[in-house]
TORLUM-434034 format. One record per residue (C-alpha): residue number from 0; residue in three letters; x, y, z. Coordinates in nm, 2 decimals, m for minus. Each point is the difference from the previous one (the first is absolute). Example, Ala and Ser with C-alpha at 12.3 -4.5 7.8 and 13.67 -1.06 7.14 Angstrom:
% residues 2
> 0,ALA,1.23,m0.45,0.78;
> 1,SER,0.14,0.34,m0.07;
% end
This chain:
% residues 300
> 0,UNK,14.00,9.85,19.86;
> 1,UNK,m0.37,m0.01,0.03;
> 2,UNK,m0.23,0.11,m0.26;
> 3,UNK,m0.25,0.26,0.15;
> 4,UNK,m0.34,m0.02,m0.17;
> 5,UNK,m0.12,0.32,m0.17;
> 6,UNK,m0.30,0.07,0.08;
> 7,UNK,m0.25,0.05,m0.30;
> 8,UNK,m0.23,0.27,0.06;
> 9,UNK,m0.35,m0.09,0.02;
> 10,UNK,m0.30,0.17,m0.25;
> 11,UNK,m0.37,m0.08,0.13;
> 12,UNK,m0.17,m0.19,m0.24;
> 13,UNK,m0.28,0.13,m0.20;
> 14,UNK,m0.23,m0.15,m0.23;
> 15,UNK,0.06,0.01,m0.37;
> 16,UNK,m0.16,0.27,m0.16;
> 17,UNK,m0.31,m0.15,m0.17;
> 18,UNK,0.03,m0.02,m0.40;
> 19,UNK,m0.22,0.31,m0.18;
> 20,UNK,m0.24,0.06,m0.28;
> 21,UNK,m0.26,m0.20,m0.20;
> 22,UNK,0.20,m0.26,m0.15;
> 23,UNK,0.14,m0.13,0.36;
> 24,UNK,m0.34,0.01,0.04;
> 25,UNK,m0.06,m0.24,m0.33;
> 26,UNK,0.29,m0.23,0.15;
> 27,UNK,m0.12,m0.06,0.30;
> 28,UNK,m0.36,m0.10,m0.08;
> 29,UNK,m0.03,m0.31,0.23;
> 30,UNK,0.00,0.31,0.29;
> 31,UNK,m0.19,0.17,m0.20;
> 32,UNK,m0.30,m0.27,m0.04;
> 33,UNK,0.05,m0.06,0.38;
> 34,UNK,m0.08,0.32,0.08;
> 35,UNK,m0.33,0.06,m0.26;
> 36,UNK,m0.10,m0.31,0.17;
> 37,UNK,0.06,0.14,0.36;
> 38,UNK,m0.15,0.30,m0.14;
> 39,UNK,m0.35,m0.17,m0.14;
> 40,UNK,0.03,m0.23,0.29;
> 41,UNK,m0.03,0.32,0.26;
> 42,UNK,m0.24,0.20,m0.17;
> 43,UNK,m0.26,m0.29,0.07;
> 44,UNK,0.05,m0.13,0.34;
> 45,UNK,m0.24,m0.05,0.18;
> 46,UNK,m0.23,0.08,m0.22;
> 47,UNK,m0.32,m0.15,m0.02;
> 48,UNK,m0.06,0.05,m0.40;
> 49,UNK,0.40,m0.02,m0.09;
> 50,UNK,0.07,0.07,m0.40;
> 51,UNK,m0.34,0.08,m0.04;
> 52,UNK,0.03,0.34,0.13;
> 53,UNK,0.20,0.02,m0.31;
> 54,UNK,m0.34,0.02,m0.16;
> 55,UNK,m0.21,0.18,0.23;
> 56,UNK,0.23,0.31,m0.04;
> 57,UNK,0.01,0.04,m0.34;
> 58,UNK,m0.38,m0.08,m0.06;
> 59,UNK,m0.15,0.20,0.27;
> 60,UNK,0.20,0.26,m0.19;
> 61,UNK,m0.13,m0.07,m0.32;
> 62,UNK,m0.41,m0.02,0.13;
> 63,UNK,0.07,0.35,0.18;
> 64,UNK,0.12,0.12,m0.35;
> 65,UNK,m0.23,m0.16,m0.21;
> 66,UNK,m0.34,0.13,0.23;
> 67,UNK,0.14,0.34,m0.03;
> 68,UNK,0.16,0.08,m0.27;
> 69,UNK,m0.18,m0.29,m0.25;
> 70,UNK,m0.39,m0.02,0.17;
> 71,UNK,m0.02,0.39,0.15;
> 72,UNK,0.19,0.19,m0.30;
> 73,UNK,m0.14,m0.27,m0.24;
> 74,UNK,0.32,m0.01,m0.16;
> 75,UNK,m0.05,m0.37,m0.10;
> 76,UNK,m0.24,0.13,m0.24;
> 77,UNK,0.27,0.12,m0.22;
> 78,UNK,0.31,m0.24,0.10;
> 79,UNK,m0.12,m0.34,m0.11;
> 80,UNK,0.10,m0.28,0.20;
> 81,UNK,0.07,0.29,0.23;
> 82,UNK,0.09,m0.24,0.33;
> 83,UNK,0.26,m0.15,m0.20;
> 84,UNK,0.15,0.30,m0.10;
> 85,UNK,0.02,0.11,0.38;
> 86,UNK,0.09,m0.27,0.13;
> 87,UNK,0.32,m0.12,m0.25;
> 88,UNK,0.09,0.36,0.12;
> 89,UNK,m0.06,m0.05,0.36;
> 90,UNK,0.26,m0.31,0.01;
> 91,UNK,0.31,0.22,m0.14;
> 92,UNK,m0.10,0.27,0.24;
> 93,UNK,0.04,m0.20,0.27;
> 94,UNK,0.27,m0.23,m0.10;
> 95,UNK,0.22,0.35,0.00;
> 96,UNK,m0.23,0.17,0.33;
> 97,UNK,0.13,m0.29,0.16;
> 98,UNK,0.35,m0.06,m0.12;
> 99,UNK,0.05,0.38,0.05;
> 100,UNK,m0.13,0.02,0.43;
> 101,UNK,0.11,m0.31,0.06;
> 102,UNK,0.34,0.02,m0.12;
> 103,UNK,0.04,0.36,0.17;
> 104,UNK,m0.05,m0.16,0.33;
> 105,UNK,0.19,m0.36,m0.07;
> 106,UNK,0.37,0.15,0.13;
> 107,UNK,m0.16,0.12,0.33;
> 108,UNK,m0.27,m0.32,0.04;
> 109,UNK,0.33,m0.21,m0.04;
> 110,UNK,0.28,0.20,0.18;
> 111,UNK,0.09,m0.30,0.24;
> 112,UNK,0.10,m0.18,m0.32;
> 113,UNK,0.19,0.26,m0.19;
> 114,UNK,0.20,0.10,0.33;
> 115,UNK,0.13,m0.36,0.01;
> 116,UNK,0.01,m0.17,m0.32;
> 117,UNK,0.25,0.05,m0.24;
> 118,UNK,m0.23,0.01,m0.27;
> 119,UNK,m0.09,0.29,m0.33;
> 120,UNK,m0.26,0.23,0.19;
> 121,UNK,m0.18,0.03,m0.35;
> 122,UNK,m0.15,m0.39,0.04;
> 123,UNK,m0.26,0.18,0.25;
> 124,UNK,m0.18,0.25,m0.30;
> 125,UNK,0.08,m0.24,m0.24;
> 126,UNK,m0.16,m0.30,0.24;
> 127,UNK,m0.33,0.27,0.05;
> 128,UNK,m0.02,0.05,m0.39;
> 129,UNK,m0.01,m0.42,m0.07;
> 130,UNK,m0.24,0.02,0.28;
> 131,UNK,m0.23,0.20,m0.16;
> 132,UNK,0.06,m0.17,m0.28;
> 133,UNK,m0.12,m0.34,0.15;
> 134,UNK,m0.36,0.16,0.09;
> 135,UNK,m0.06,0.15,m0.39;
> 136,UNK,m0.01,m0.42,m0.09;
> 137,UNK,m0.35,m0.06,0.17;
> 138,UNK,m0.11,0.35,m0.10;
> 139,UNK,0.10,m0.06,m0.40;
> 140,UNK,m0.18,m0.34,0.08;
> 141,UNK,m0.34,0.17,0.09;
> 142,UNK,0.04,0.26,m0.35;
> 143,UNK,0.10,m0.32,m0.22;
> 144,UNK,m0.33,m0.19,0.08;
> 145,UNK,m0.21,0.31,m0.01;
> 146,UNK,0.20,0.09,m0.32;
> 147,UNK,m0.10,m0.34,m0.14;
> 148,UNK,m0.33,m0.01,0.06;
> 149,UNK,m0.05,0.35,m0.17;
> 150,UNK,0.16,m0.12,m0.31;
> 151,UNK,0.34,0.05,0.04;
> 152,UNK,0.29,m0.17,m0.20;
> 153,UNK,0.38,0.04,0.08;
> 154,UNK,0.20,0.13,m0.29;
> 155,UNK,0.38,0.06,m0.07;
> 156,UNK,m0.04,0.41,0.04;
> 157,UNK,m0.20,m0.02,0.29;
> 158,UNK,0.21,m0.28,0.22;
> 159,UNK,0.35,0.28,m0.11;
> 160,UNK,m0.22,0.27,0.18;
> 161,UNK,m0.05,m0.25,0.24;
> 162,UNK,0.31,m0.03,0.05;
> 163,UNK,0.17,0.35,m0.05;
> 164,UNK,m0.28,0.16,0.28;
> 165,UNK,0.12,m0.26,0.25;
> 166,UNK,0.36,0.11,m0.04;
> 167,UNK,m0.07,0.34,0.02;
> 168,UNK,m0.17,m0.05,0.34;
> 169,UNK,0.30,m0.20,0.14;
> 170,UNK,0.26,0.25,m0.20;
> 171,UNK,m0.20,0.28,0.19;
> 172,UNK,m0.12,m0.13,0.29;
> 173,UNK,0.37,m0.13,0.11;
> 174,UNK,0.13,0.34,m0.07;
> 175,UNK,m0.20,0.18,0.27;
> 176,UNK,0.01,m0.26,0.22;
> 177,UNK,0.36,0.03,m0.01;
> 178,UNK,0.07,0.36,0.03;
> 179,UNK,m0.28,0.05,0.24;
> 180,UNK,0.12,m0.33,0.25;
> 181,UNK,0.30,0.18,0.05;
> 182,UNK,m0.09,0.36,0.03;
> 183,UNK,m0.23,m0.15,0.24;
> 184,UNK,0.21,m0.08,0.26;
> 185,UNK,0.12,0.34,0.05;
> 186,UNK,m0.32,0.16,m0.03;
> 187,UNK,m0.32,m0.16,0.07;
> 188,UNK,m0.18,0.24,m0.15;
> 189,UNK,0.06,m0.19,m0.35;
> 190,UNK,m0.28,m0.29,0.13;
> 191,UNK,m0.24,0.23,0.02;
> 192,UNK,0.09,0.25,m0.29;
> 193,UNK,m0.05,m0.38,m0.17;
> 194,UNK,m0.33,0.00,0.10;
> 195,UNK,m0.09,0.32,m0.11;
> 196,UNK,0.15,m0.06,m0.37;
> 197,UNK,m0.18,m0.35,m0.02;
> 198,UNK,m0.35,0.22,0.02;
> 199,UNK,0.06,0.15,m0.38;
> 200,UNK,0.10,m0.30,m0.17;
> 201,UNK,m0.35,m0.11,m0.02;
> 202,UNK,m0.09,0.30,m0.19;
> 203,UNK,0.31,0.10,m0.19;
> 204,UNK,m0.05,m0.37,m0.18;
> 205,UNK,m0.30,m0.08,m0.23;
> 206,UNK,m0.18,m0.22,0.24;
> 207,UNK,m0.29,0.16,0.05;
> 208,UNK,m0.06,0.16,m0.34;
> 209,UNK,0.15,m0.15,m0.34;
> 210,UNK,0.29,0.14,m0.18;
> 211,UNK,m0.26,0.14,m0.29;
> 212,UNK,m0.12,0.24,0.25;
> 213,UNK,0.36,0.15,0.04;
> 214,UNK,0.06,0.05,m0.37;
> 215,UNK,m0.35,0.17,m0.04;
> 216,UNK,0.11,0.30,0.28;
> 217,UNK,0.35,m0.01,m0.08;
> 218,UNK,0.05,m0.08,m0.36;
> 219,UNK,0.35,0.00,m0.13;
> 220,UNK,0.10,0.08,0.39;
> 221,UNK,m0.10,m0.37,0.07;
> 222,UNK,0.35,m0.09,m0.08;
> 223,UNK,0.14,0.18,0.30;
> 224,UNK,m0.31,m0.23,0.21;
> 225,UNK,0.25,m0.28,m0.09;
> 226,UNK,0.30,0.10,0.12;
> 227,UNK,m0.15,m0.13,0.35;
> 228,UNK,0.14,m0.33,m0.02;
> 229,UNK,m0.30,m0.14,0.20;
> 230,UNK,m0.25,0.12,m0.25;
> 231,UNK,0.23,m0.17,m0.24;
> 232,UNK,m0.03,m0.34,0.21;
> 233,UNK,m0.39,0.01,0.03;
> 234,UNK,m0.07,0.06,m0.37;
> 235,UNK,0.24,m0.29,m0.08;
> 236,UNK,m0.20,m0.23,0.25;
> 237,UNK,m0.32,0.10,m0.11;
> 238,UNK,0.15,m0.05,m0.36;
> 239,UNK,0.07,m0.38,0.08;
> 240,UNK,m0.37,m0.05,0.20;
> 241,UNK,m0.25,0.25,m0.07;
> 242,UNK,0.03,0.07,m0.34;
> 243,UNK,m0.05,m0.36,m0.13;
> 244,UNK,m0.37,0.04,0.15;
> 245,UNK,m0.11,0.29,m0.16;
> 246,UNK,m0.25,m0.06,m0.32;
> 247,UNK,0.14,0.17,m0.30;
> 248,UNK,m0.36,0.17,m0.04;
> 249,UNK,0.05,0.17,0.42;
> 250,UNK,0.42,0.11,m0.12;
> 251,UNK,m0.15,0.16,m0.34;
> 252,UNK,m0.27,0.17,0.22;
> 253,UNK,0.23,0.11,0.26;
> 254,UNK,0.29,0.16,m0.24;
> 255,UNK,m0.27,0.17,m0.18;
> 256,UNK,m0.19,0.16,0.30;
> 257,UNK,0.33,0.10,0.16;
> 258,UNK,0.19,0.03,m0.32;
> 259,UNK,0.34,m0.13,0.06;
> 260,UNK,0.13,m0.34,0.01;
> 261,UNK,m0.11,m0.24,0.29;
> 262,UNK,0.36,m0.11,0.08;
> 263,UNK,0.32,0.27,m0.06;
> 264,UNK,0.16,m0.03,m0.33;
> 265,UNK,0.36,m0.22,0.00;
> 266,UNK,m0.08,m0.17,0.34;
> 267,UNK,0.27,m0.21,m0.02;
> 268,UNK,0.27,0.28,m0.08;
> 269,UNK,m0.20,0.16,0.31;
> 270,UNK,0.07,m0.26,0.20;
> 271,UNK,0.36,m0.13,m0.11;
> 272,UNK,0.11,0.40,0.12;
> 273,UNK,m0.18,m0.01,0.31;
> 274,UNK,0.19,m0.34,0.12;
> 275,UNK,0.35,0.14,m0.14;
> 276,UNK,m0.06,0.36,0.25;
> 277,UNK,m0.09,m0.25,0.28;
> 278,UNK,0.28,m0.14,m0.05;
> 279,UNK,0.23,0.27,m0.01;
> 280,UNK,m0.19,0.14,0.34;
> 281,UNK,0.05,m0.37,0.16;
> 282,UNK,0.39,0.12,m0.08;
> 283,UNK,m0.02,0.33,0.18;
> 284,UNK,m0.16,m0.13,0.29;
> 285,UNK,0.22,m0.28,0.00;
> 286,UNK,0.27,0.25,m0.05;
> 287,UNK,m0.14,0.20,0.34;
> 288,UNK,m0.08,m0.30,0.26;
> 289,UNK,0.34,m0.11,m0.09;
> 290,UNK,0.15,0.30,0.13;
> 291,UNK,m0.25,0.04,0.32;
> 292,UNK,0.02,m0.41,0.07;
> 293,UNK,0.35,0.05,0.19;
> 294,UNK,m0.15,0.24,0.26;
> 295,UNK,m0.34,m0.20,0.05;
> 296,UNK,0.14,m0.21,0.26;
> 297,UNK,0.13,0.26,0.18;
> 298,UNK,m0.38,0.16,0.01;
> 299,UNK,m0.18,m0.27,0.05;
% end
């Protein structure tokens, strides 16, 4: 008697289903310095000036600012160090201005990669955000030599403001980039309704104007000012830069002309709750791109 093979039936392969969330993301962070680099290395080729456009950005920003709002409003007259204190803000509105378009666009710029690699979707916002992050270090490098030559010392306070603000902006800036990436590639309309929200950070944040000038018009409704987690990041940054180059004699003559305090009261109780609700939005849109991420594919 013959033994008569079975046949088995056959399944067509698929890939694996790539691994999800941020902390694949952390475990895999030889792909993910491959693709910052690939990133970086993209955004400059073939270009004649390279990194230093990193610069020019930011600074042709910052003289548009300064001319306008500083030399034609003459509001340097009563912010001392006044460049400083526009600048400082200038680098954590961009760092999240950046994080937050870029990172919108980063599923679709890279859809030939996340259709074929087996790989956690979220390494494209997250590789935008460290991005971003790269191009603050020769900004912050430009404000520490300035800062230096105007007097400034680094103190314990001022480097955990440091520190807190840049968190914020990652916590913040990752969150958006997140949810947005993927509601992007069902509607495009989200790159553009980007745009459009990016136009009133600039004045929802005290860039511009100081933070004194908020208390004076709102008064005990200041508070609510802070609940805007960027406004919470540029205070803390200008905390850890700006502050350490004001005279004593210029803060006692601002507080008393505007009568209120030149920095918010508990800055660092400010700041600590602002990083803890980015956090729990980097949960929720964690919690949303995770359920979206499966049908992505299919759009794309």
């Amino acid at each position: 008697m013959t033994d008569v093979a079975v046949p088995v039936a056959e399944k067509p392969l698929r890939s694996p289903a790539p691994a999800s969330g941020l902390l694949s993301v952390l475990r895999q962070r030889y792909l993910l310095r491959l693709l910052v680099q690939r990133e970086i290395s993209a955004r400059y080729q073939g270009s004649f000036l390279g990194l230093l456009w990193s610069y020019i950005n930011p600074l042709t920003q910052f003289f548009i600012y300064w001319f306008v709002i500083g030399f034609l409003f003459q509001m340097h007259k009563d912010v001392p160090h006044y460049p400083i204190h526009l600048f400082a803000a200038l680098i954590i509105v961009h760092f999240f201005t950046e994080t937050f378009v870029a990172g919108t666009r980063s599923i679709m710029r890279n859809k030939a990669l996340v259709v074929k690699m087996a790989m956690p979707r979220e390494m494209f916002p997250v590789a935008t955000m460290l991005v971003s992050l790269y191009h603050v270090g020769p900004q912050m490098v430009i404000l520490v030599v300035v800062c230096v030559l105007s007097g400034w010392t680094p103190d314990p306070v001022g480097m955990l403001c440091l520190a807190l603000a840049l968190l914020i902006i990652a916590a913040i800036g990752l969150s958006g980039a997140l949810l947005f990436s993927a509601a992007n590639v069902f509607f495009r309309d989200f790159g553009n309704i980007v745009n459009v929200l990016t136009n009133f950070v600039r004045f929802g944040v005290p860039m511009m104007y100081p933070y004194v000038i908020v208390h004076d018009r709102f008064g005990r409704f200041a508070d609510l000012y802070l609940l805007n987690p960027l406004a919470d990041a540029v205070v803390l940054f200008q905390r850890a830069f700006w502050v350490g180059t004001v005279p004593d004699a210029d803060r006692v003559r601002i507080e008393q002309h505007y009568g209120g305090p030149m920095m918010p009261d508990h800055l660092i109780t400010h700041g600590v709750l602002a990083l803890l609700g980015c956090l729990v939005i980097l949960a929720f849109s964690q919690w949303v791109f995770t359920r979206l991420e499966n049908k992505i594919p299919e759009r794309l």
